[in-house]
N, C-alpha and C positions, 0 to 999 in steps of 0.2 A: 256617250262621249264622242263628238266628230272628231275625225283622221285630219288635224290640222294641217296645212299645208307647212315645210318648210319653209327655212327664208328664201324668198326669191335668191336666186344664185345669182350673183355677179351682177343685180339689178343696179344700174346707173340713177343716180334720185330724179324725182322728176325735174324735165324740163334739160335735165343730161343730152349725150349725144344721142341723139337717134329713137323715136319711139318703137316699142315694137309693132310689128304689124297686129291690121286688124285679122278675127278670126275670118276664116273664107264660110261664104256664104252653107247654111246647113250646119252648122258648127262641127263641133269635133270632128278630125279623120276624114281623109277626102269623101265624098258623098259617096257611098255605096247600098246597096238593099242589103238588109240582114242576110243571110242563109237560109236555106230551108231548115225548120222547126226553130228558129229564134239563134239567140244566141245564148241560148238556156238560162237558167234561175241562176239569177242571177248568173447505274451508279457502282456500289459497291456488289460483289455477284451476289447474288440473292442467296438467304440459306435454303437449306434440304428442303425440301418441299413437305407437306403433306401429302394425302390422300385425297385434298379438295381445297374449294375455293373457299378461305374463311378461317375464323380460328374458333375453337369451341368455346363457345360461349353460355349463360347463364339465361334462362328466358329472360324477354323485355319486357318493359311495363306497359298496360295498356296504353293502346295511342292515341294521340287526342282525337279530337273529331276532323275529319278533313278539312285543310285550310282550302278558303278560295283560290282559283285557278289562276298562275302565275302570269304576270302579262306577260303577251307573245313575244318572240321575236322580233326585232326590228320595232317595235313599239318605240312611237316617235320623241324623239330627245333633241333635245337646241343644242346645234354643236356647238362647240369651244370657240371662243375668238381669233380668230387668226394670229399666227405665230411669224416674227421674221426669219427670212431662212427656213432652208428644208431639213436641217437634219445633220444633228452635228457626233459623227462616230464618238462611241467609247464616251459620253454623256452621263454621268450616273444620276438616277432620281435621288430629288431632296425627302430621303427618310423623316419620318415622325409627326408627320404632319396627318393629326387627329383626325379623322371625318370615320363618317359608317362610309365602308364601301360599296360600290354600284350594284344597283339592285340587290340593296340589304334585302334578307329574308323576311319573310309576310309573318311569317312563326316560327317560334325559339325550338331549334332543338328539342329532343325531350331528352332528359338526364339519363346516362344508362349505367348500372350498378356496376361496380367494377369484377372483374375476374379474372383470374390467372389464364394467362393467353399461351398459346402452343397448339401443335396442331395443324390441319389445314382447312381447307372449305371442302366442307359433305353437303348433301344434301338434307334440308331444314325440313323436317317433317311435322315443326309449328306452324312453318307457313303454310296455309293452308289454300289450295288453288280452288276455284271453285271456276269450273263454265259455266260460263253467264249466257248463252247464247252459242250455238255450233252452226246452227241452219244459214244455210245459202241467203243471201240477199237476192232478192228478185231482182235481174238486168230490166233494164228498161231504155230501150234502144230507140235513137232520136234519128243518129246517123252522120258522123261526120264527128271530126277530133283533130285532138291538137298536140304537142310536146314541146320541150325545153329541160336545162339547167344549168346549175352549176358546181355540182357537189364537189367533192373531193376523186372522185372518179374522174380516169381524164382518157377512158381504151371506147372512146364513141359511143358508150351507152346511157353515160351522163342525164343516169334519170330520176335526179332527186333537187329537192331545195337546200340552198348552205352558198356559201360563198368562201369556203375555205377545200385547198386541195391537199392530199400527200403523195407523190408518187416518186421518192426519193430512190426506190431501187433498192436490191433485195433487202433485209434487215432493217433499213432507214440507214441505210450508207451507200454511197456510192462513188465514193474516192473525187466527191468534188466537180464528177463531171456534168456539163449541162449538155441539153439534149439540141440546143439549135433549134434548126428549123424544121422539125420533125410534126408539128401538129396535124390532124385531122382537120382540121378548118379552112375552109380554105375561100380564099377573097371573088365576092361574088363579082360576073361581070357590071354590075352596075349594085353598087354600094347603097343608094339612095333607098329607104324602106317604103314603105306606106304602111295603114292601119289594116290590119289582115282583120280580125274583130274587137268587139270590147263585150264583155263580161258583166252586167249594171250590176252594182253594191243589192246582195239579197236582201230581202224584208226584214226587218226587226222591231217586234212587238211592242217593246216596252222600251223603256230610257238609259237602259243598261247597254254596254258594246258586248260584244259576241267572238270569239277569236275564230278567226280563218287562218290560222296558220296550216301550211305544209302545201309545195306544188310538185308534181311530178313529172319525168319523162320516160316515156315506152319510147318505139322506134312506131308507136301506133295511137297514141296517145297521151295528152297534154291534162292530167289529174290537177285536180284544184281543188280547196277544201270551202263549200260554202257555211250555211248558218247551218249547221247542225246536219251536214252531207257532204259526201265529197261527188264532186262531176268530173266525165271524160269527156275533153274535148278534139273536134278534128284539129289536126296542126294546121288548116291551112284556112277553112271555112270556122270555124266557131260551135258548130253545129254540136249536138250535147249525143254523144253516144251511149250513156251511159250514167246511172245514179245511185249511189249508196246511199241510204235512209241512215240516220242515227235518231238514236233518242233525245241525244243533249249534244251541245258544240265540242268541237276539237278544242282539247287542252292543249297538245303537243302532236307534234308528227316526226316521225324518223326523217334524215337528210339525206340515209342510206336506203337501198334496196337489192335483189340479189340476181343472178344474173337474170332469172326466170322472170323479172320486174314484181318480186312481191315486197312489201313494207310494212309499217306497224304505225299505229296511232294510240295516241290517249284520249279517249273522251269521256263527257259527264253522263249518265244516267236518265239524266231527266233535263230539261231546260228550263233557266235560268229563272225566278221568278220576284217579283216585288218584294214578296214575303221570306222567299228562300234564293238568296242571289247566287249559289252555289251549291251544287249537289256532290263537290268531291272530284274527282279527276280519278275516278277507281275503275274505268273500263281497258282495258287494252283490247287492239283489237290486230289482225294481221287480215294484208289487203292484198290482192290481187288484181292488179293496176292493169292488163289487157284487156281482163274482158270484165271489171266493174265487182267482185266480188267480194265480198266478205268473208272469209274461210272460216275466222272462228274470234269466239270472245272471250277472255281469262278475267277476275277478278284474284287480287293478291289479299289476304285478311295475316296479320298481326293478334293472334289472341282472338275473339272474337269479334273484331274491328274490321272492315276495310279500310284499305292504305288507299290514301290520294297519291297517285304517281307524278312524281316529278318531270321525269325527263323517259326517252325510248330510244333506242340505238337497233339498228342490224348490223350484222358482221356474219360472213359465210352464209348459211341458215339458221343463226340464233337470234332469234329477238331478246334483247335484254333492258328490262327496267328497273329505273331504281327510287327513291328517296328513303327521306331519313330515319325513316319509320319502318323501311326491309325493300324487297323486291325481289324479282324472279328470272329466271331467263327461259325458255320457250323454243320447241322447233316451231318454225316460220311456218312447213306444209299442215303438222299433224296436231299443233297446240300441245305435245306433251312436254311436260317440264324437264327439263335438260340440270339445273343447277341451282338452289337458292342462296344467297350470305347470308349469315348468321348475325342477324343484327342484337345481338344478345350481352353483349359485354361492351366496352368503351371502345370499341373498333366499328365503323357499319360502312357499307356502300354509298357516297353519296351521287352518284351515279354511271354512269361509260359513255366511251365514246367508241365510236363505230369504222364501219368501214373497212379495209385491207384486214387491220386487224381489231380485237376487243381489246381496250384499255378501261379499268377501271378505277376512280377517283376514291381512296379509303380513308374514311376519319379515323384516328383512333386518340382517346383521352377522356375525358370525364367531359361535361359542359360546365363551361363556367373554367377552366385549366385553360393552360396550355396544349393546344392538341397538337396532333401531327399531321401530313397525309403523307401514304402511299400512292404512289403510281406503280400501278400493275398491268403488267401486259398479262394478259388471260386467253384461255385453249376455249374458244366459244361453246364446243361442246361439252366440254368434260367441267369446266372452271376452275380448271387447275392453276395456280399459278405459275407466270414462265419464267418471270423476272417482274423485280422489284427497286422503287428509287423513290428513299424516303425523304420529303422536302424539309428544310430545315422551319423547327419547333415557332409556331406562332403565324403560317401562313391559313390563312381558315380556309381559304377557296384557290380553285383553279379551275383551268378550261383545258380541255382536248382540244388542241388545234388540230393537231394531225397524230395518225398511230401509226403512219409509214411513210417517209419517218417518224420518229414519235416527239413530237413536240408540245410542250406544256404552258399555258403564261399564267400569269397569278400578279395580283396586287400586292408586292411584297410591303410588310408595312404601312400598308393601304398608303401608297406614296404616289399615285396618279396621279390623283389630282385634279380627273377630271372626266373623274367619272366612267372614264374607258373600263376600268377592270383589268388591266394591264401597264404593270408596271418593268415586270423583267420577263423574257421566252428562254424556255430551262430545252436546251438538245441533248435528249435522251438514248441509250442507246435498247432495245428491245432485247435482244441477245442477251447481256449482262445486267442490264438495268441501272450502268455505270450514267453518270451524267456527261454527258461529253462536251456541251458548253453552254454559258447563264449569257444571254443576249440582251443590256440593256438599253429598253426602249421606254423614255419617259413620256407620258401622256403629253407634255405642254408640246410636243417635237413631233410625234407621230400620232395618226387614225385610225391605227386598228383598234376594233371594242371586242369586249368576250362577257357571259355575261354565266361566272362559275359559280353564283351561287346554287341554283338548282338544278339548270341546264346546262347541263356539264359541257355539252358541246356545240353551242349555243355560241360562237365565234364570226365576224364578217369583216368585211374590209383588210380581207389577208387570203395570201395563198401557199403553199409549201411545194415547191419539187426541186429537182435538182439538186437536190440535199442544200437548199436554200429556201431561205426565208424569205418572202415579199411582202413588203409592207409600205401604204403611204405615208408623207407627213401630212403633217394636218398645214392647211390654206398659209401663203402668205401673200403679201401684194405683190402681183403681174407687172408687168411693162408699161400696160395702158392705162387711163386713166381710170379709178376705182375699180379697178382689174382683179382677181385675183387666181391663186393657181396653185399647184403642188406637182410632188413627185412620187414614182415608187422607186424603192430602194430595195436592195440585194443584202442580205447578211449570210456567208457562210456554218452553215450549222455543226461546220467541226470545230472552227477556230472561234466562233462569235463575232468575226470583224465584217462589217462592211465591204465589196467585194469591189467597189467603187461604180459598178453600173446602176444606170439611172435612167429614166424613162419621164422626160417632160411631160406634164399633160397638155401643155401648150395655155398660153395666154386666154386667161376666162374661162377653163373647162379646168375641172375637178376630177382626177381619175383615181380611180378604184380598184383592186384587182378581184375577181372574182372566185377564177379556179383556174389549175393546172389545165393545157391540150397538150398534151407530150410532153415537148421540153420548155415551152412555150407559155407566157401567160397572157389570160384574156381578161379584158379590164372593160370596164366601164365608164366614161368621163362625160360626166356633167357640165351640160352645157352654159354659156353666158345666155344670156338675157335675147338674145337674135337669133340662134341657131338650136339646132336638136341635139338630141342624146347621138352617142359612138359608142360602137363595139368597137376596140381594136383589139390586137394580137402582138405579143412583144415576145421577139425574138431572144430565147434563152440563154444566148452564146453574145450578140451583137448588139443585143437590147434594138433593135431598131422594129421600127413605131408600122404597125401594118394599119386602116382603115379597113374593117372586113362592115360596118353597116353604119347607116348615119340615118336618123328619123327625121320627118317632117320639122321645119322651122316655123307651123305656121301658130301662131299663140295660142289656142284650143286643143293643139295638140301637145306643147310644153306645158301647157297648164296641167293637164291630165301627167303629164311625163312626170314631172317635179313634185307630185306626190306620191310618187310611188320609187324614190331612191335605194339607193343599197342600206343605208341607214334607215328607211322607213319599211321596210317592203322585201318581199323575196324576187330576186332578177334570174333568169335560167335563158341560157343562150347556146344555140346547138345549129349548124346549116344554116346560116342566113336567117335563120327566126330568131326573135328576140320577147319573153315575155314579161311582163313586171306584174306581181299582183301585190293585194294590199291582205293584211293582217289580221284586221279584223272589221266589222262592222257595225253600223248603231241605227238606229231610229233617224229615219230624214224625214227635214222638217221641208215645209212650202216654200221655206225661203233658203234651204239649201240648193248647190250646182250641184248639177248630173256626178254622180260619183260612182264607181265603177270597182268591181273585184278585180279584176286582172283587164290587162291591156296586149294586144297581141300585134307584133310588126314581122313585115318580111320585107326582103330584098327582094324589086324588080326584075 
């Protein structure tokens, strides 16, 4: 499957004003020699607690056989048609309107017996943990790397993929106030980038695509996930420092890491083949992102089964994974099992999300019923529960946006509309579990997407601090002729109201928010049809519009820029580097363009 390009942005029809230029001589990226060694390969307070995470349960039924491997993140989608107007407060979405919502699931649930619930979460001595692998990966040293991000982290270590932040201040309150002009980032003296390196799209065998999801940043290191490996690159040169071997591609990768820069991935077992397009998503693995390492490999087994995992989270040092079939939670250094849910009665994990704190997403009801979810803020170590906020009856899915503060979106009524996954943002409070406000955001109005049914945490085109919500509208018509633009906007996460600050992305640029810098958010804006991508920085307090990087305008370079957007692609942006990379990849034909894993810019 090729990584289609989006639609040209803001492209004027032919024969419009103004062509764009031609590419400059040598195409892509001003002319430079590679590096040395290439540029490698490619609510209400919660009751008494238990004694643990979970409530006792009855065993499960064996699980089916692993479904194939969920398409990645950012996996490309036609946006929505442009809307008039940016955004109109206090809007309620039009309920009832039938469709499956966004990225329905690949395979149903499996029914679970009913049983008397009570109790808490212990640990599952059905789950049955098996290492798959403990032994070191061989480093294989090139010399030279790279970093970036934009996670939810915003204290300058910012070394994960996601485009969502939480840094709301202690418990996820913070009496409303915003941070200013406090960011780490700071505006280089010459904003203008160039092409630091490119990445080419790895080899791919057969006719199937391959996912490359998950990229990271060290303060040493710019991780990237290729066809069945993940590579360190220099931040500045490209040069491959580093490569972990897998057996089969990356299902999933964590957004999070911990401060010692370790992280966690899902991969297959075997790679992909004609005959057998999917081997499962049953490996997890934890990673050591400075010096290239593999620490250790877990499989999770149901009954005599291995479980396909869905989604992977870090928080403090727990790795925890889930789907709907059970999951585990994990110390990050040692691989021993810290915690399992008890996926044995009509209650299971359908997965967490990460970061400041553990948040866990719980189904609990028969299939085929009306179910419920819990949101649960969880003791990463122990899995104890701390607090609990149970969504009102017939919401199937939700997304972790943020667990500090803790915020949830979900397609109530599957009333989007449009495919986002997000129909209303529920502010939670962690402490009590109380709801403290339902923030409605109707898809026709605004851009943020989540995508809860497997990847719990699986959110972009948003960001959380300040104990505020940021979020774009989706496109409407600019000033100039076939123009078009948008905005981000502020919602209060005590009250739910819009705070009235607004942030233009100015005429024919598209902007984005990425992730929290202190108080401060940094966005992204898509450019018209003439000019490059920008990083800016918007002030928390004044909203006003900073310029911190602006890329090459020359059309070989926006060619390459415009497929790899915030909707398409993971963006991580830290000091004056900016990196985009792509998702996944396929089999290129003779007649396909140069296509490339990741793209890497800096400031002059």
């Amino acid at each position: 499957m090729s990584q289609p390009p989006p639609p040209p942005p803001n492209q004027p029809p032919q024969g419009g004003f103004g062509a764009p230029q031609d590419p400059p001589p040598g195409g892509f990226g001003a002319p430079q020699d590679p590096p040395p060694g290439g540029f490698g390969a490619p609510t209400p307070p919660p009751p008494a607690q238990g004694p643990g995470y979970g409530y006792p349960q009855t065993p499960a039924p064996q699980s089916p056989p692993p479904a194939p491997p969920q398409q990645p993140y950012g996996y490309p989608q036609t946006p929505p048609p442009a809307q008039p107007g940016y955004g109109y407060p206090g809007q309620q979405p039009q309920y009832g309107t039938q469709q499956q919502p966004y990225g329905y699931p690949q395979q149903t649930t499996p029914m679970q017996p009913q049983a008397p619930q009570g109790g808490g979460r212990k640990f599952n001595s059905q789950l049955v943990i098996i290492v798959a692998a403990v032994a070191a990966v061989a480093l294989i040293i090139g010399g030279g790397v790279w970093y970036a991000n934009l996670s939810g982290k915003d204290d300058g270590k910012n070394n994960s993929s996601g485009t969502n932040g939480g840094t709301g201040g202690k418990d996820g309150k913070d009496g409303g106030k915003t941070g200013g002009s406090n960011g780490k980032e700071k505006v280089p003296s010459n904003t203008s980038s160039k092409v630091l390196f490119q990445v080419p799209a790895p080899a791919v065998k057969d006719d199937s695509s391959v996912t490359t999801v998950g990229s990271w940043l060290t303060d040493k290191v710019y991780a990237k996930s290729g066809n069945a490996e993940i590579n360190g690159y220099d931040p500045d040169s490209g040069a491959k420092l580093w490569t972990i071997k897998l057996p089969g591609p990356v299902c999933q990768a964590s957004r999070h890491s911990t401060e010692s820069n370790r992280t966690a991935i899902i991969y297959e077992p075997a790679m992909p083949t004609k005959a057998e397009p999917s081997h499962g998503c049953s490996q997890l693995a934890a990673l050591d992102l400075d010096i290239g390492k593999k620490l250790w490999t877990k499989t999770v087994k149901s009954g005599d089964q291995l479980i396909s995992l869905d989604n992977v989270t870090v928080s403090a040092n727990t790795v925890a994974a889930g789907s709907t079939s059970g999951g585990a939670a994990f110390d990050i250094g040692s691989g021993k099992q810290l915690w399992a849910p008890k996926p044995t009665d009509s209650c299971y994990d359908s997965g967490y999300g990460g970061g400041d704190k553990l948040v866990a997403v719980r189904k609990c009801g028969e299939y085929g019923s009306t179910r419920q979810l819990h949101i649960q803020t969880i003791d990463p170590k122990s899995g104890k529960v701390l607090s609990e906020y149970k969504m009102s009856p017939g919401i199937e899915y939700a997304s972790v946006v943020s667990t500090n503060p803790l915020v949830v979106a979900a397609d109530v009524g599957d009333s989007a509309g449009d495919g986002s996954g997000i129909s209303d943002f529920f502010s939670l409070d962690n402490k009590t579990g109380k709801l403290r406000t339902k923030i409605s955001a109707p898809g026709k109005t605004y851009a943020a997407r989540c995508d809860g049914i497997t990847r719990i945490e699986y959110c972009s085109s948003l960001a959380v601090g300040n104990d505020r919500l940021y979020i774009p509208t989706e496109e409407h018509d600019g000033t100039g002729e076939y123009s078009q633009t948008n905005e981000i906007v502020a919602f209060d996460l005590a009250t739910g109201k819009q705070t009235g600050q607004r942030a233009d992305a100015g005429d024919g640029y598209t902007i984005t928010p990425l992730r929290m810098d202190g108080g401060n958010i940094l966005a992204y804006k898509r450019p018209p049809y003439d000019k490059g991508g920008q990083i800016v920085t918007i002030d928390g307090t004044s909203f006003k519009e900073t310029k911190l990087l602006e890329n090459p305008a020359t059309e070989a370079v926006r060619d390459a820029e415009t497929t790899m957007l915030p909707e398409y692609a993971e963006i991580l942006y830290k000091d004056g580097h900016l990196y985009m990379s792509a998702v996944y990849a396929h089999k290129l034909s003779a007649s396909d363009d140069k296509e490339y894993l990741a793209i890497a810019f800096g400031t002059r």
